[in-house]
C-alpha positions in Angstrom: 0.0 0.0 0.0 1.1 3.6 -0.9 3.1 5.7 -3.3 1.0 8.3 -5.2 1.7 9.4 -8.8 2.1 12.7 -11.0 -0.8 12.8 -13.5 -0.2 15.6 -15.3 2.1 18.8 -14.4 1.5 19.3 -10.5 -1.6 17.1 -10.5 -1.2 13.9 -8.8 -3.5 11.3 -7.1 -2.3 10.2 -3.6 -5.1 8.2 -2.2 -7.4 5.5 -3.1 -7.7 1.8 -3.5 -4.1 0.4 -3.9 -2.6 3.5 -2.9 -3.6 4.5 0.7 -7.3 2.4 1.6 -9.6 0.0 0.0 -12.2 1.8 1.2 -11.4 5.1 0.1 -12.1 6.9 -3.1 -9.4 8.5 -4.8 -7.8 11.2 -4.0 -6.2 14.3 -5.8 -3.9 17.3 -5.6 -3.1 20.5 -7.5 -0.1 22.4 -6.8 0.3 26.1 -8.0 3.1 27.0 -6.5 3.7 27.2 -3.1 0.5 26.7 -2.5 -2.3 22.8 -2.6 -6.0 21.6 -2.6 -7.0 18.3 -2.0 -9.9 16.7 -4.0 -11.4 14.4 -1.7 -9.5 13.0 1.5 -11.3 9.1 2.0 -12.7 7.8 4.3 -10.9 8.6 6.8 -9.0 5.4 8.4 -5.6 5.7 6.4 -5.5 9.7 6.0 -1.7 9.5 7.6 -1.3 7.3 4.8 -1.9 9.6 2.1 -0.1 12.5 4.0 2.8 9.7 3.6 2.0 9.6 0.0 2.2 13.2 -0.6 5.7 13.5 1.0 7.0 10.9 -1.2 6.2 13.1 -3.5 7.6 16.0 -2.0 4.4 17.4 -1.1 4.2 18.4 2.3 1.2 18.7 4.2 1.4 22.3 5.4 1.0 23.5 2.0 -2.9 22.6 1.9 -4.5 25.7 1.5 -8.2 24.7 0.9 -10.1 21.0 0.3 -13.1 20.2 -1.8 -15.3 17.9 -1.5 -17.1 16.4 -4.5 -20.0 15.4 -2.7 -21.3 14.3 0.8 -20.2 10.5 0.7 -17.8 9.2 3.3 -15.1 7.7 1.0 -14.7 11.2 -0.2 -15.1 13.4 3.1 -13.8 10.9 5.9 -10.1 12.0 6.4 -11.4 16.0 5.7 -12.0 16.9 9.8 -8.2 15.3 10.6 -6.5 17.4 8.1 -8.7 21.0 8.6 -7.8 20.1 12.6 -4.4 19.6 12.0 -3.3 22.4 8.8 -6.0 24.6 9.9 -7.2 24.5 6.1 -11.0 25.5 5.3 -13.2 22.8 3.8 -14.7 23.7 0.7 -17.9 21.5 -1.2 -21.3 22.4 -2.9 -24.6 24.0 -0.4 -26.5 21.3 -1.2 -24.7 18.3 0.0 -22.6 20.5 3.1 -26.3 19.4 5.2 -25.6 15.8 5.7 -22.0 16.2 6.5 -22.6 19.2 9.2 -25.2 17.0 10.7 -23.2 13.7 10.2 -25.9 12.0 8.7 -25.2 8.5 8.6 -27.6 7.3 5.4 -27.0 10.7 3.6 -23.0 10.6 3.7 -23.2 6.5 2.8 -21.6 6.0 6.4 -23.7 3.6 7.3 -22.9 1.2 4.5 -19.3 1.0 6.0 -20.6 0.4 9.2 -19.0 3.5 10.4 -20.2 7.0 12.1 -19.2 10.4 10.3 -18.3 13.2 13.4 -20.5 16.4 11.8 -17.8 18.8 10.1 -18.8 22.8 9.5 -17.9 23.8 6.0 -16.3 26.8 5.6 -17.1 28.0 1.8 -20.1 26.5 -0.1 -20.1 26.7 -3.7 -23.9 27.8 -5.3 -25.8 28.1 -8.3 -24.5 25.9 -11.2 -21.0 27.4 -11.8 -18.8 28.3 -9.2 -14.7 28.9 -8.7 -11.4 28.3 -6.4 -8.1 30.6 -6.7 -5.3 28.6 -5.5 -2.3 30.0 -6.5 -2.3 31.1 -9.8 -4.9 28.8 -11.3 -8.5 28.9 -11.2 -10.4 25.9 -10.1 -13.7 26.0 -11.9 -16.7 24.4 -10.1 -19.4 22.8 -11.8 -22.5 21.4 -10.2 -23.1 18.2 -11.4 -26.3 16.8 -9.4 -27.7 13.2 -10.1 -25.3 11.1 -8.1 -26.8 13.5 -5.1 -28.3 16.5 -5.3 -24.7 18.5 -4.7 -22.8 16.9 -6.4 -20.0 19.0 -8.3 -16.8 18.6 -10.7 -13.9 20.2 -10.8 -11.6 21.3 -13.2 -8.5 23.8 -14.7 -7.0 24.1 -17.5 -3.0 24.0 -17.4 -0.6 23.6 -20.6 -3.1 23.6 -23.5 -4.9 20.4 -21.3 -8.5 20.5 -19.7 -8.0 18.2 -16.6 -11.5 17.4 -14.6 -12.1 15.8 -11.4 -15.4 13.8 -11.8 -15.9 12.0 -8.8 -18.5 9.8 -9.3 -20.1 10.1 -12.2 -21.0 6.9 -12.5 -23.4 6.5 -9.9 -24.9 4.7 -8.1 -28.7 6.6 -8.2 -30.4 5.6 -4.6 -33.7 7.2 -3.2 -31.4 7.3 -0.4 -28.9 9.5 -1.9 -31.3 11.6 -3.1 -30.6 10.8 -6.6 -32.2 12.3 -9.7 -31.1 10.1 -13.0 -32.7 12.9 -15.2 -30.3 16.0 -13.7 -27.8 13.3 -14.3 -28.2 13.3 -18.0 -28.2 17.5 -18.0 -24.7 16.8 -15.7 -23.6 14.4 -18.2 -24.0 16.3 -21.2 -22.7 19.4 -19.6 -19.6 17.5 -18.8 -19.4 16.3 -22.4 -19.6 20.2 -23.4 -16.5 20.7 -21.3 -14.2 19.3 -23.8 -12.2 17.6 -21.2 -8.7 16.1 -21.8 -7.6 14.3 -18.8 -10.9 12.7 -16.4 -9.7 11.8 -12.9 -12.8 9.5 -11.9 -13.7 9.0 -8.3 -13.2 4.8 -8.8 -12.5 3.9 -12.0 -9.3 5.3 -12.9 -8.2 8.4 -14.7 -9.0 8.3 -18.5 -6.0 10.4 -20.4 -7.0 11.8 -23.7 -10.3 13.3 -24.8 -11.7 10.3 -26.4 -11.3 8.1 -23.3 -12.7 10.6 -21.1 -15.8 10.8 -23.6 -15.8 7.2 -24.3 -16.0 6.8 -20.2 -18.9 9.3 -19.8 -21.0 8.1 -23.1 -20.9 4.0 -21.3 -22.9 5.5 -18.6 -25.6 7.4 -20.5 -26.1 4.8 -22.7 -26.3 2.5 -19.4 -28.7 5.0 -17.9 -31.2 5.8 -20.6 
């Protein structure tokens, strides 16, 4: 278990299945210069792990300046109360999935499928409306609300060196009543993504698809799953 990889110029994944927890969904960094955000933090059992992982890469953990979440589910939000506690970094993720995680809502955040509890964790910025952004450093992090998985769901994305890289956690599904799940505002996400262009798509599960016509490919299975 461990050792995180470069993606792209100062993009890198340090967490996820194989590389810090099974249980965890993956998670990513952008650097711009001095400064970090994390994409997701897992579930929260192995988060020294993927602080391990980032200094392998060099990347040290007082350089977080900010963390998004892409949505309210606890292999994406678990390890995000140990590092704000510890760096003193605000938590960042879209108003209409920050309710489950302030309240620690244990069939909202999926916590009770792991057979775990989820502490309730204020979040400091919440993104609104259907387009949002995140300055770290230089770049701009766009946000884009993507609802269908749940109903705040978001992606994220920059473009750096010519190369649209997205962050689409989850994209895939699953839809539950439980989640709050809407498969039509799904389709609108999906299409909307499609419209992005995007050249590098750093899934939440299934791998990070590296040229335009995998990232389509990857996004076209679903919807044609999901009719």
């Amino acid at each position: 278990m461990g050792y995180g990889e470069e993606i792209y110029r100062g993009v890198y994944i340090v967490g996820g299945p194989g590389i810090s927890h099974a249980e965890d969904a993956a998670s990513y960094i952008v650097v711009s210069g001095e400064e970090l955000v994390i994409i997701d933090t897992g579930a929260g059992s192995r988060t020294e792990q993927i602080l391990k992982n980032m200094e392998e890469l060099g990347l040290r953990g007082e350089r977080i300046k900010g963390i998004i979440l892409t949505h309210c589910h606890l292999d994406h939000i678990g390890g995000a109360s140990y590092l704000k506690e510890r760096f003193g970094v605000p938590v960042a993720m879209h108003e209409l999935d920050a309710p489950p995680v302030e309240a620690g809502d244990p069939i909202k955040t999926a916590a009770s499928w792991y057979g775990r509890k989820v502490s309730p964790l204020h979040i400091d910025r919440k993104f609104t409306g259907r387009e949002d952004h995140l300055t770290v450093g230089e770049d701009v992090i766009h946000i884009l609300h993507t609802p269908g998985h749940t109903p705040g769901s978001i992606v994220c994305y920059l473009d750096r060196d010519g190369k649209r890289i997205c962050f689409g956690q989850d994209i895939h599904g699953p839809f539950l009543p439980a989640f709050g799940s809407d498969l039509n505002a799904w389709r609108d996400s999906m299409h909307r993504l499609l419209d992005l262009k995007i050249d590098i798509l750093c899934e939440g599960h299934f791998g990070i698809f590296s040229s335009r016509e995998k990232a389509e490919g990857y996004i076209k299975k679903y919807l044609s799953l999901n009719r």
